[in-house]
Structures are given as C-alpha cells and as structure tokens.
KERO-170315 format. One record per residue (C-alpha): residue in one letter; residue number from 1; x, y, z. Coordinates in steps of 0.25 Angstrom, whole numbers, m for minus. Layout:
BEGIN
[rec a,NUM,[X,Y,Z]]
...
END
This chain:
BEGIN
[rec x,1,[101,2,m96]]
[rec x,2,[94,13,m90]]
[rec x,3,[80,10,m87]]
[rec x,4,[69,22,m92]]
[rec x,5,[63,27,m78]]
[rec x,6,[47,23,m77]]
[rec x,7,[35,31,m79]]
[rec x,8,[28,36,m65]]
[rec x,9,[14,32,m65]]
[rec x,10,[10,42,m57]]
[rec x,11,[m4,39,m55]]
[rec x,12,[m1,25,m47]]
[rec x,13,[4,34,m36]]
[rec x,14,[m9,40,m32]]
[rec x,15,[m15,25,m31]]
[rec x,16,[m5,22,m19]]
[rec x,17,[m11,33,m11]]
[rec x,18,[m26,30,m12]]
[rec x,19,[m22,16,m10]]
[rec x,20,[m15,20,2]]
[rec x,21,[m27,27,7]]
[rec x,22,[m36,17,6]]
[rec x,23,[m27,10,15]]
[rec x,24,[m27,21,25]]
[rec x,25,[m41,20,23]]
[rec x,26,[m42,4,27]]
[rec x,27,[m34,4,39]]
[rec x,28,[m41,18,46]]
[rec x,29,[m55,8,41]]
[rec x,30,[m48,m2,47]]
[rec x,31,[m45,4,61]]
[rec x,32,[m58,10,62]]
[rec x,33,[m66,m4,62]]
[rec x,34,[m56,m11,72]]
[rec x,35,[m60,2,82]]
[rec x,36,[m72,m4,81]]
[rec x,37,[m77,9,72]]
[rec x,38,[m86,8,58]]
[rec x,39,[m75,8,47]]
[rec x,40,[m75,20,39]]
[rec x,41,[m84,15,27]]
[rec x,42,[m95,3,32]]
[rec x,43,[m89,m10,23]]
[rec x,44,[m104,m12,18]]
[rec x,45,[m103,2,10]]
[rec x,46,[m87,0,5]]
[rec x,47,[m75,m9,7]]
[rec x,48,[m66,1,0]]
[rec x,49,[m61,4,14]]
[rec x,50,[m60,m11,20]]
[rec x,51,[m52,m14,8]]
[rec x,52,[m43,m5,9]]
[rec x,53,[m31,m15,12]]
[rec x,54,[m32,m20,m5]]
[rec x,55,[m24,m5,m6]]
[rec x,56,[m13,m12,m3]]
[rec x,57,[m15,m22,m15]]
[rec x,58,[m16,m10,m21]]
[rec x,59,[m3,m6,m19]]
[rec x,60,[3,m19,m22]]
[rec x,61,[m2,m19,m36]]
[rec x,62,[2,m4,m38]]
[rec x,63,[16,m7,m32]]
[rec x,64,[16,m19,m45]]
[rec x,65,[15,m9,m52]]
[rec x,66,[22,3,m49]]
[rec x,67,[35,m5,m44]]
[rec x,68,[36,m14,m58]]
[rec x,69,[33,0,m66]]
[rec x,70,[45,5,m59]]
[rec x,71,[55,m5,m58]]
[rec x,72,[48,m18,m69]]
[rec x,73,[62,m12,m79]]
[rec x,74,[71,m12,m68]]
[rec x,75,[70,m25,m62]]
[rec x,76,[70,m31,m75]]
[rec x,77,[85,m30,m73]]
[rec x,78,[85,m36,m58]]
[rec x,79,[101,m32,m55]]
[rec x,80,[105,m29,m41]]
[rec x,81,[107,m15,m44]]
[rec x,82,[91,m14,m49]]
[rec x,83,[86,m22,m39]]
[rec x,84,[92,m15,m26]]
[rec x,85,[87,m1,m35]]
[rec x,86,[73,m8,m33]]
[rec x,87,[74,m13,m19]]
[rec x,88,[80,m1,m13]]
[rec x,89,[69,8,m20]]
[rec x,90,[57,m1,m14]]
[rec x,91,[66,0,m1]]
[rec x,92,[66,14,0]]
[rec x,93,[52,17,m4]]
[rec x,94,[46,7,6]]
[rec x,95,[54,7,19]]
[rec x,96,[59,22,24]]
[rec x,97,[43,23,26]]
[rec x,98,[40,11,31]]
[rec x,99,[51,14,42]]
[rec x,100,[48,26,46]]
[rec x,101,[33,23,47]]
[rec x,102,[37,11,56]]
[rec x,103,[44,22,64]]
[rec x,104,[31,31,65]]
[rec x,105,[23,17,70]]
[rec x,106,[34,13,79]]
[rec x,107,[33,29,87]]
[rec x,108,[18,27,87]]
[rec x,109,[21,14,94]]
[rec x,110,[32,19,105]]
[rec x,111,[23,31,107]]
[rec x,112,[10,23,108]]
[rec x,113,[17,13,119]]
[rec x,114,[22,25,126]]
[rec x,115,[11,33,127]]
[rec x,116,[m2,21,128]]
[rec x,117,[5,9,132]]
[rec x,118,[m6,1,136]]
[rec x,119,[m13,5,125]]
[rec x,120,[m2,3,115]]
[rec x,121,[m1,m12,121]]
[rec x,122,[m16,m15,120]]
[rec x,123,[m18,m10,107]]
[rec x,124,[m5,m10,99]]
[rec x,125,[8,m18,106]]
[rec x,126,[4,m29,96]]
[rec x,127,[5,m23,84]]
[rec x,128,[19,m13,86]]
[rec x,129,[29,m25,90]]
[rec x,130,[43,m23,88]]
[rec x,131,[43,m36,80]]
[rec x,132,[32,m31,71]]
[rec x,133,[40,m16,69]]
[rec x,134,[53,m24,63]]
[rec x,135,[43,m34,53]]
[rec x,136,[36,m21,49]]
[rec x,137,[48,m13,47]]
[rec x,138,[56,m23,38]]
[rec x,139,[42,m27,30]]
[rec x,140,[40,m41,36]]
[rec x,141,[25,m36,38]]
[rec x,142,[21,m47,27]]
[rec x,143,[32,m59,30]]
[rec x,144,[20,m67,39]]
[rec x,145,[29,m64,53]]
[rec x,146,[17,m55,58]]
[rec x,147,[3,m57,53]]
[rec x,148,[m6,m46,63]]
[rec x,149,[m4,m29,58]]
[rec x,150,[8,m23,65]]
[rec x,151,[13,m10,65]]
[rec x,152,[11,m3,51]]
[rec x,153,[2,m14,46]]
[rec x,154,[0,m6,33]]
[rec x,155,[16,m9,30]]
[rec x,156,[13,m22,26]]
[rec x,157,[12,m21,12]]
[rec x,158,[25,m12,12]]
[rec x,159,[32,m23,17]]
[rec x,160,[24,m32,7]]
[rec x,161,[28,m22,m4]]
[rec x,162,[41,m23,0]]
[rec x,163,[44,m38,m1]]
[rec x,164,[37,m36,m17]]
[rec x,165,[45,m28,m22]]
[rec x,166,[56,m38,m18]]
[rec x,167,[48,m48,m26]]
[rec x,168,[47,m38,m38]]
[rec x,169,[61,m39,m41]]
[rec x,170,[58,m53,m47]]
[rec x,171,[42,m51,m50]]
[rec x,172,[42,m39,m58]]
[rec x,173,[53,m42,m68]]
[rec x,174,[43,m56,m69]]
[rec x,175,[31,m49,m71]]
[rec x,176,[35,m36,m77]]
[rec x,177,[36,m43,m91]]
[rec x,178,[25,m34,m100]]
[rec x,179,[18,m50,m101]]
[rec x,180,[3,m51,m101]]
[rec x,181,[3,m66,m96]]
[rec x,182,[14,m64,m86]]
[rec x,183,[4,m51,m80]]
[rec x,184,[m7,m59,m81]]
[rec x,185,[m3,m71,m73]]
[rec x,186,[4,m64,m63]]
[rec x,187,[m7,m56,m60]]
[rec x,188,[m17,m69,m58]]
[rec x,189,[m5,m74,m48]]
[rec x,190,[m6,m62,m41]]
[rec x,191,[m21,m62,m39]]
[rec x,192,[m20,m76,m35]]
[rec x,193,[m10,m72,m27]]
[rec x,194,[m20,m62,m21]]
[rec x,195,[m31,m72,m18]]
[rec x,196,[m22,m81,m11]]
[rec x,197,[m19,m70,m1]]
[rec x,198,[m34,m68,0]]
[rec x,199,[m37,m83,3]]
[rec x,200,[m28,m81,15]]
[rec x,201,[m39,m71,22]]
[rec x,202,[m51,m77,25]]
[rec x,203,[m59,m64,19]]
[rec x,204,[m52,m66,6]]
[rec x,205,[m45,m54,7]]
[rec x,206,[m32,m48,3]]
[rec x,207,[m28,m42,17]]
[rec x,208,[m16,m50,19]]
[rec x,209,[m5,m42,23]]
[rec x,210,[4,m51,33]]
[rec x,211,[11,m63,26]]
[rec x,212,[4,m65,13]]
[rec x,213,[6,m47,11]]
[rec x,214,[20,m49,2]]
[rec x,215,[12,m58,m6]]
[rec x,216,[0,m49,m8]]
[rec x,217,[11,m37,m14]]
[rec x,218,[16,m47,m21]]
[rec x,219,[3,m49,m28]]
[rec x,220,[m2,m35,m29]]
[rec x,221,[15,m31,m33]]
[rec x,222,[12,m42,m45]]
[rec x,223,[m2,m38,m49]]
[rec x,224,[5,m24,m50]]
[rec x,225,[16,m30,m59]]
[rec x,226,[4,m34,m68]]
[rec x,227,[m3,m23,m69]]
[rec x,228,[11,m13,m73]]
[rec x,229,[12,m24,m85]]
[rec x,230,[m2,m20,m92]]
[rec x,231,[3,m5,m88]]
[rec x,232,[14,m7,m95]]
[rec x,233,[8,m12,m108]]
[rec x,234,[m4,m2,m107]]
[rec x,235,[4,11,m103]]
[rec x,236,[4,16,m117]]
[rec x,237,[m8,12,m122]]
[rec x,238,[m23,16,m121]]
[rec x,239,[m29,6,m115]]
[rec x,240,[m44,6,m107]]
[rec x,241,[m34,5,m94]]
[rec x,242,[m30,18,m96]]
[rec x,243,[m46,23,m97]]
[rec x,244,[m50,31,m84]]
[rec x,245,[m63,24,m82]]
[rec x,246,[m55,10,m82]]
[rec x,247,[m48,18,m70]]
[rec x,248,[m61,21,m64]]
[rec x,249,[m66,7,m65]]
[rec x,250,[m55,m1,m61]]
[rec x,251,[m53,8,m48]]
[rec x,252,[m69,6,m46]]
[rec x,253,[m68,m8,m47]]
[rec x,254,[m56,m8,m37]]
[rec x,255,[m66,0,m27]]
[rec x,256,[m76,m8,m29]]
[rec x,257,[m69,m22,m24]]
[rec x,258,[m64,m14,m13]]
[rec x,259,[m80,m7,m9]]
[rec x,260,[m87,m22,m10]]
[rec x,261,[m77,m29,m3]]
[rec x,262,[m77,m40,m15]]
[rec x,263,[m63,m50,m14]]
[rec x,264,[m49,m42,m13]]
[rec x,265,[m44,m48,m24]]
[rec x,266,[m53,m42,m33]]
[rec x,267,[m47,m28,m33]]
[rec x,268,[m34,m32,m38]]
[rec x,269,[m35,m33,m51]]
[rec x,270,[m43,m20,m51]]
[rec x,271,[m32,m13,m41]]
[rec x,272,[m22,m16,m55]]
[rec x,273,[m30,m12,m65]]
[rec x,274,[m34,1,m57]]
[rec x,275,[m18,3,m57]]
[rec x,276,[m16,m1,m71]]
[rec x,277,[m28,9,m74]]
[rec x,278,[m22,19,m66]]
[rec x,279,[m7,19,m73]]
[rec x,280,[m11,20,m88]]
[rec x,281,[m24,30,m87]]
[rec x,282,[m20,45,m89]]
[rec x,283,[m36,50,m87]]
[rec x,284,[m44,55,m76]]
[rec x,285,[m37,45,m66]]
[rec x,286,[m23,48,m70]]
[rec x,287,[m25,63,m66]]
[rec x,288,[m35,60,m53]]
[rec x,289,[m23,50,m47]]
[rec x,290,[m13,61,m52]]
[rec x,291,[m18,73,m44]]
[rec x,292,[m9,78,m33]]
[rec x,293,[m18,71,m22]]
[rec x,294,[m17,56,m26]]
[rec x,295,[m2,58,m30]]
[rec x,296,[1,64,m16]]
[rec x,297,[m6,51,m9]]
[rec x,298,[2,42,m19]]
[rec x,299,[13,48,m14]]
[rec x,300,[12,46,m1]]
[rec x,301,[4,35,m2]]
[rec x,302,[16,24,4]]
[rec x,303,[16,34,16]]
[rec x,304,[3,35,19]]
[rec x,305,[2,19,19]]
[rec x,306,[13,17,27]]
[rec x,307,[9,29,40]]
[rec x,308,[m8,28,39]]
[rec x,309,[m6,16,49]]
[rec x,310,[2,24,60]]
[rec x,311,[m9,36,60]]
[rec x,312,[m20,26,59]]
[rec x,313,[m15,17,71]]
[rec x,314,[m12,34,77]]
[rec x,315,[m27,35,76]]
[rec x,316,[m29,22,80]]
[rec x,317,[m22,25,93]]
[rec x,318,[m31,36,96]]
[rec x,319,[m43,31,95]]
[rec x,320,[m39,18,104]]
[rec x,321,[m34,27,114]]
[rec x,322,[m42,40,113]]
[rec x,323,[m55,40,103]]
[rec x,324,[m59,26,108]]
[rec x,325,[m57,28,123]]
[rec x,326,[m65,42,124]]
[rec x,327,[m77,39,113]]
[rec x,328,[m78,23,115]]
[rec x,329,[m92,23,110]]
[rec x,330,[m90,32,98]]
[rec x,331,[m92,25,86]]
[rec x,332,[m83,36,75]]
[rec x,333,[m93,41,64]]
[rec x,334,[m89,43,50]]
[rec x,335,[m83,58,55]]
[rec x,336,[m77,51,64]]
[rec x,337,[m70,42,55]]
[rec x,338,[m67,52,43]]
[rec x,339,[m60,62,52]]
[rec x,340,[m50,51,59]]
[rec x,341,[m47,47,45]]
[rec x,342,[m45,61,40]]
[rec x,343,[m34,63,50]]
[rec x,344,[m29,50,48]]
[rec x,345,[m27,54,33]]
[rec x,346,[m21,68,35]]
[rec x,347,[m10,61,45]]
[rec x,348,[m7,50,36]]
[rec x,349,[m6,59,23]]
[rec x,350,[1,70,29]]
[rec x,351,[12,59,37]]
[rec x,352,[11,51,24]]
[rec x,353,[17,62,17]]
[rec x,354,[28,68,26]]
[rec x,355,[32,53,26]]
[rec x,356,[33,52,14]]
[rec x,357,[41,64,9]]
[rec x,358,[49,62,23]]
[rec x,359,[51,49,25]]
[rec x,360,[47,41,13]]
[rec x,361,[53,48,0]]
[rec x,362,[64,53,10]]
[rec x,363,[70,42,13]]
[rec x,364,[66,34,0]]
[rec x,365,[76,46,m8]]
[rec x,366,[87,46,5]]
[rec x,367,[88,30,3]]
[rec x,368,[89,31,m11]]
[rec x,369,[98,42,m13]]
[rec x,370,[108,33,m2]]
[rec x,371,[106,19,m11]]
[rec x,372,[111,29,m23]]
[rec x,373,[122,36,m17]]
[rec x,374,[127,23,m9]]
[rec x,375,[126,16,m22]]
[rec x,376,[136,26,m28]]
[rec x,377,[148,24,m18]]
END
C-alpha cells in the first residue's frame, strides 16, 4: 500500500537557521574571550550568547520531530527495502557536506603549515592530526576515542545525529504510537536522561559533546518524538497551542532561561513546546518565520553550521598572526567587535549558500538519482 506523502511544515525550517546563528554567534563569543578580549555582550547583562551551545539541543528536538513527521508511517513497516530508503536518505543529506567541508579544513591546514609553520605548530599541530581528520570524517566525534575539540568541532553533533537516526529505526516505531502515557513517560526518561548528562559537568551543564554527545541526541531526538505525538492529536483542532501569544510566551520563556543563566535543563521543555506552538499556529508567527528571509536561513541553515568554524578559525589566524602582533595593547571596542562579526557573517552566509546549492543539494540529488537507477538494473 502506497503511503500518502506528508505535509511540509514549512515554518520548522526558519527555526534551523536562527538556531544556527545563534551558534555562530557562541563560538565567535567564545573565541573572543580566549584572545583574552571582552565577549560581545558582558554575561552580567545577558547569557543568551554564553548559552548558545543549548541550540544544538534545539536541533535535536526539532530533528524528533521532523524526522518522525516524515518517516513515523514508513518505518512502521521496517522491511529492508524501507529501512535502506531511510538510511540512504539520512546518508545523503549528511555526509557529501560534511566531506567537502573537512576538505575545505584540511587546505586551511596544508596551506597554514606551508605558509606559518612555526606558527601552525605552536598554535594548532594539536588540533589538525591525521588521526583526528579519519575520526571526524567517519563521525566517531562522539565514540569517547577523543575528548579535546579537534578539527570541525562544531561537527559533533552531525555525527551524534547520525548515529540517532540509526537508533530511530527501532525508537520511533516504539514511541510514534498516538499514546499519552507512552509520550509522557518517554519524555520524563529523556529529561532524566538530560540530567544525567548534566551531573557529569561540574557546572551542571549540558555542554557534553564527546562520549556522552550520541546520548544527549538521543534524548533531544526522543523528546522530539513526544512532541510530533501532541502535534499530531492537536493539528486539526483549535487549541490555546495554536494562539499567537502562547508562541510569544513560550519563546520568551525560552530566552529567558538562556538571558539568567538558570540550569540548562530548564529550557527543554520550553524548546518543545516553543516547536509544537510553532507547528500548529497559522497567526502573526506563521507568516514572520514564513518571509523570504527566515526561509532562506533555514535553508541554508545545515551549511552555515557545518563552514562558520573554518572562517572563524580564518579570522582567528589573522588576529594571532597580524591584529595581535601589530596592536598588542588594543583592547577591540564594540566597533571593533561588530564589524569582524559582520564580515564573519556575510563569508559564512554567502559560502553557506554556494554550498549548499553546489555541493549539499548537488550531490544529495546526484547520489539519489544513482541509488534509483542502480536500483533498476
């Protein structure tokens, strides 16, 4: 039987890319504080920034979501046939990216050592080994064999992500049932799950990202999982979740975790009921995360996660080597600051999306146009 194709709920796209920003937006904070420069926004007046790294978690839940929307039906019927369809579909959406982007890091590498050799061997032999490139490139990032960020540090949680969905084939058709108690007691797993991970950093927080990463996807991916069964009870009904002010006030409660720094753990119910608001409401929101902007940054949004590293360490390179050494007593003012992240920000958008028509949804079609027509002889 013939499966009817699911509903695009178009305005989850938009989410990826600010969520993806706000990413950028933690590692450029990050950097600037480790060249012993003021952050970008003083933590005593916000956190948003500092807590950049619960985007990811973000994502997870979202990817819940999104990957049992589109494929809850068809894993249902877990044949060999369906299961490689699924796998092959993940494959290709992941991995031509990541490779060429581990390609891009490797020629910044080659050209660094050839140009700055004692720089590149003070600063950064340690973290471009050749060891480290094959555990990246075949997402082992989160298998415990490394714990100290290597090469594109950001691609953990691809890898993480990776390794879920291989676990989905078994979880969703458990969980993706339409029954209350069964969401319900998943989802207190899964926070437990969280706090686990939490109690392993002595700060109580959730920036794991080395041996206990799969396990943190897991959670988010299964926490997704519950929140696509209350969508799919609610979806054609009027319910307060489709209201705009509950979108405005689960989103503001979501910030506001983030901007006072309160426990990690905090913002993860309100992460998935800011998405389940997000799917059902056809208001104000719907047509905001709609507009052409937001859309085009979903877009591109796995792009811009997978290259903002190489033009940040790019920049980084330049200050270590030509900023630092010709202004060593210049502390950067908020000018400073706002202009380096401007063109940081123009380079990854504008790479972000010649990669992704070029390279990402390029090969993505190529490879799956191949399964099909091998698949015929």
């Amino acid at each position: 039987m013939k499966l009817k194709p699911v509903n695009y709920i178009s305005s989850l796209t938009p989410l990826r890319g600010v969520a993806a920003l706000l990413v950028v937006l933690f590692h450029y904070d990050i950097w600037l504080m480790l060249r012993g420069f003021p952050r970008l926004i003083n933590t005593k007046y916000s956190s948003i920034i500092t807590n950049g790294y619960l985007s990811v978690d973000f994502f997870f839940i979202l990817s819940g979501f999104v990957i049992c929307h589109v494929y809850g039906k068809k894993l249902e019927n877990r044949t060999r046939t369906v299961v490689k369809k699924y796998l092959w579909a993940r494959f290709t959406r992941l991995y031509p990216l990541h490779v060429f982007i581990m390609l891009l890091f490797a020629l910044q590498t080659i050209v660094l050592f050839w140009l700055f050799p004692e720089y590149a061997t003070e600063k950064w032999k340690w973290s471009r080994t050749l060891p480290d490139f094959f555990i990246h490139l075949f997402f082992l990032q989160t298998s415990g064999i490394i714990n100290r960020p290597v090469w594109n540090v950001g691609s953990w949680s691809i890898a993480a992500e990776w390794w879920t969905y291989i676990f989905a084939i078994g979880l969703i058709p458990l969980l993706n049932k339409g029954k209350k108690q069964i969401s319900i007691i998943s989802t207190i797993l899964a926070l437990l799950g969280f706090v686990f991970i939490a109690s392993q950093n002595p700060k109580f927080k959730l920036d794991e990202f080395y041996g206990l990463g799969t396990l943190r996807c897991v959670f988010g991916f299964t926490i997704g999982i519950g929140v696509y069964q209350a969508y799919s009870i609610l979806v054609n009904k009027k319910t307060i979740w489709s209201k705009d002010w509950l979108f405005y006030i689960m989103l503001l409660c979501a910030l506001s975790v983030l901007h006072f720094n309160v426990y990690d753990i905090l913002v993860i119910p309100f992460f998935g009921a800011f998405i389940l608001c997000a799917s059902l409401n056809k208001g104000l929101p719907y047509k905001l995360l709609n507009s052409k902007p937001l859309l085009f940054l979903g877009n591109i949004s796995y792009s811009i996660y997978l290259i903002h590293l190489f033009w940040i360490y790019l920049w980084l390179m330049w200050l270590d080597l030509f900023f630092i050494p010709t202004n060593p007593d210049v502390i950067p003012s908020l000018e400073y600051k706002i202009l380096w992240l401007s063109i940081l920000l123009a380079l990854i958008i504008g790479s972000s999306y010649l990669t992704y028509k070029y390279v990402e949804i390029s090969a993505q079609k190529k490879l799956r146009q191949w399964r099909k027509s091998s698949s015929r002889m």
